[in-house]
C-alpha positions in Angstrom: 144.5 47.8 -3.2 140.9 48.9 -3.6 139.8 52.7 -3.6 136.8 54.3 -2.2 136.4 57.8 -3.3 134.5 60.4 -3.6 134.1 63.3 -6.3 132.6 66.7 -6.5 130.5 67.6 -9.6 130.8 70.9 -10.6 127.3 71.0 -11.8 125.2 70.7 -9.6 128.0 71.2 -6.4 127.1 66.9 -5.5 129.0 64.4 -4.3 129.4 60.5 -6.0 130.7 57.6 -3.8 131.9 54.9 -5.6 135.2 52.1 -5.7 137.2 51.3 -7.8 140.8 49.1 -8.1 142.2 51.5 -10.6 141.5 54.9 -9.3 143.4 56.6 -12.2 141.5 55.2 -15.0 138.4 55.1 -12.9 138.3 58.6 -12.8 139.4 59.8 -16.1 136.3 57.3 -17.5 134.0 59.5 -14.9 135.4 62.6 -16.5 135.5 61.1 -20.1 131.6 60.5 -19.8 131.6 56.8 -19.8 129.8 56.2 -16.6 126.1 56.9 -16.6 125.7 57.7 -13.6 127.9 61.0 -13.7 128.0 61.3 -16.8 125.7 64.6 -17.2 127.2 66.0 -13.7 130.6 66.7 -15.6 133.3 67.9 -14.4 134.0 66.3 -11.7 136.6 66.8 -9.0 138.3 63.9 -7.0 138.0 65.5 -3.7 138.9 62.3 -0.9 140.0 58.7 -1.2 140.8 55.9 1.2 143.0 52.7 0.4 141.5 49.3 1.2 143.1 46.3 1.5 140.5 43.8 0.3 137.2 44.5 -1.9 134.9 43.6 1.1 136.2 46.2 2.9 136.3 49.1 0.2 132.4 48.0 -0.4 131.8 48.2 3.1 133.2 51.5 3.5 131.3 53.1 0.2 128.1 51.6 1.8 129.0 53.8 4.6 129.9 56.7 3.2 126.7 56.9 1.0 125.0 57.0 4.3 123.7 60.3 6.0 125.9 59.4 9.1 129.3 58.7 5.9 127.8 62.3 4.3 127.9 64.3 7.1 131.7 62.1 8.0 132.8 63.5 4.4 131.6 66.8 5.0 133.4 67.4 8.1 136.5 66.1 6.4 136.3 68.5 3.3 134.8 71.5 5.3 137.9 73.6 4.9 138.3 73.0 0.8 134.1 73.3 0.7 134.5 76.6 2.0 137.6 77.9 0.9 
């Protein structure tokens, strides 16, 4: 299985999109500061995640999630835990 996910930096209140295969590790490197992309948006929060069955489609789906149309998608998902 392949992950697409998404986490919450409570920083500066962002999202990152990213994929992974081992979600667990994946995210304790975000949070550990090994990935320099996030690493001076710590902490982080994994706020959503989807399963994929095959790399091709987790890449797809990160591709469209980083778009304003996969944003917006994301936002309407987590608009409950957003706002409390």
């Amino acid at each position: 299985m392949y992950y697409v996910y998404v986490l919450l930096s409570k920083t500066d209140k962002k999202f990152y999109t990213g994929f992974t295969k081992d979600l667990n590790n994946r995210f304790e490197a975000h949070n550990a500061g090994l990935v320099k992309s996030t690493k001076e948006r710590r902490p982080l929060i994994l706020v959503y995640y989807e399963a994929c069955l095959s790399q091709a489609d987790a890449t797809k789906r990160e591709k469209y999630l980083k778009t304003y149309w996969g944003k917006h998608y994301i936002k309407n998902r987590l608009k409950t835990y957003l706002t409390g």
